[in-house]
C-alpha positions in Angstrom: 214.6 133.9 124.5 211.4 134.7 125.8 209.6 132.3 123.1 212.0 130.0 124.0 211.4 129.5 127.5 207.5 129.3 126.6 208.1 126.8 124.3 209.7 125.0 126.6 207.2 125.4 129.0 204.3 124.3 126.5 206.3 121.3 126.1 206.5 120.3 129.6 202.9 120.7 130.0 202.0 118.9 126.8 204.6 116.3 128.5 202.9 116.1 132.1 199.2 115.4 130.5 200.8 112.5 128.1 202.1 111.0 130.6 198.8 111.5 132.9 197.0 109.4 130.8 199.8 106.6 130.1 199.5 105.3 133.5 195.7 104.4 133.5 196.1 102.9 129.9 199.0 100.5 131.0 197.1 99.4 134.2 193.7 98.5 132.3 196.3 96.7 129.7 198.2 94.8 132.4 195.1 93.8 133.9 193.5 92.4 130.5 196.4 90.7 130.3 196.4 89.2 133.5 192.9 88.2 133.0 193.6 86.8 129.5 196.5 84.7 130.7 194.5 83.5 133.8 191.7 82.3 131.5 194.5 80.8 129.4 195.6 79.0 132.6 192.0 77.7 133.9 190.8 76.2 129.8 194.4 74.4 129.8 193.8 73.0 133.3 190.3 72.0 132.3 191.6 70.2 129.1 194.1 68.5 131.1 191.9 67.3 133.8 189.1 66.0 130.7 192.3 64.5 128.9 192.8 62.6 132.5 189.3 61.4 133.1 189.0 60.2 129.4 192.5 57.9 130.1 191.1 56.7 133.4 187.2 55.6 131.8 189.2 54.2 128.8 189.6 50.9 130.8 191.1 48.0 129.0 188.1 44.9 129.7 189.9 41.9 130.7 188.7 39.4 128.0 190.0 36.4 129.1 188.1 33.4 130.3 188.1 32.7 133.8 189.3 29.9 134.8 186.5 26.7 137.2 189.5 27.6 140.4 188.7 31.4 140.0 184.8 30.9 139.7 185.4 28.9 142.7 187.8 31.0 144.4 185.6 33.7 144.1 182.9 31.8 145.2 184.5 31.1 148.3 185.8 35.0 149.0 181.9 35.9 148.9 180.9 33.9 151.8 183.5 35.5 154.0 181.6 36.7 156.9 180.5 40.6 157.1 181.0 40.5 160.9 184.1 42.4 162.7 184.4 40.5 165.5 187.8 39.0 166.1 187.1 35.3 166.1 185.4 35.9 163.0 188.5 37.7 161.2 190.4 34.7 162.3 188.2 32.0 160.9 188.0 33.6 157.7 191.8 34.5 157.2 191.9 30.2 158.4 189.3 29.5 155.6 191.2 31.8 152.7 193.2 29.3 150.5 196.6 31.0 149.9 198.7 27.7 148.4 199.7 27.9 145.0 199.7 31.4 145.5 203.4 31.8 144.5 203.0 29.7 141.4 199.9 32.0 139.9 202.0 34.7 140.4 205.0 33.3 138.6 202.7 32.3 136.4 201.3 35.9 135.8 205.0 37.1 135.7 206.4 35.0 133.0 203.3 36.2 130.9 204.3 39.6 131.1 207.9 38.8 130.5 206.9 37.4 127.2 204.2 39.9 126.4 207.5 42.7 127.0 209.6 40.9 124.9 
């Protein structure tokens, strides 16, 4: 019995310094991990966000010809006066031309109705 309860003992000891060493091993391993999934997480992000900026510089130029009341309406928006004095706000919102509003943009609406369709 005497062997026995050496052996015994051996094995504990064997035991204690295996496990000793398990510890340190599994906390550089979570670590790496967390490292490795962190720098997962950042590339991803980074693709997304280039992904985001391509869509938003991949503008769709508006090739239509513009029509001699939109020169001219645009004409007239430039010489809206730069000053922020009251009395001038007022005389340009009086200058702006708002009729026939409602029908450009019935206009504009029907087009995409039958662009949809």
């Amino acid at each position: 019995m005497n062997d026995d309860t050496q052996n015994t003992g051996a094995q504990k000891i064997f035991s204690d310094e295996h496990n000793a060493h398990v510890g340190p091993i599994l906390g550089v391993l979570v670590i790496v991990l967390a490292l490795i999934l962190g720098g997962l997480y950042l590339w991803g992000s980074m693709l997304e966000e280039s992904e985001n900026q391509a869509r938003v510089e991949k503008v769709i130029p508006n090739n239509e010809p513009e029509t001699s009341r939109a020169v001219a309406d645009k004409q007239i928006m430039g010489t809206v006066s730069s000053s922020d004095e009251i009395a001038a706000i007022e005389a340009d919102l009086l200058s702006t031309n708002l009729e026939g509003l409602d029908a450009e943009l019935d206009q504009i609406k029907i087009e995409i109705e039958a662009n949809t369709r």
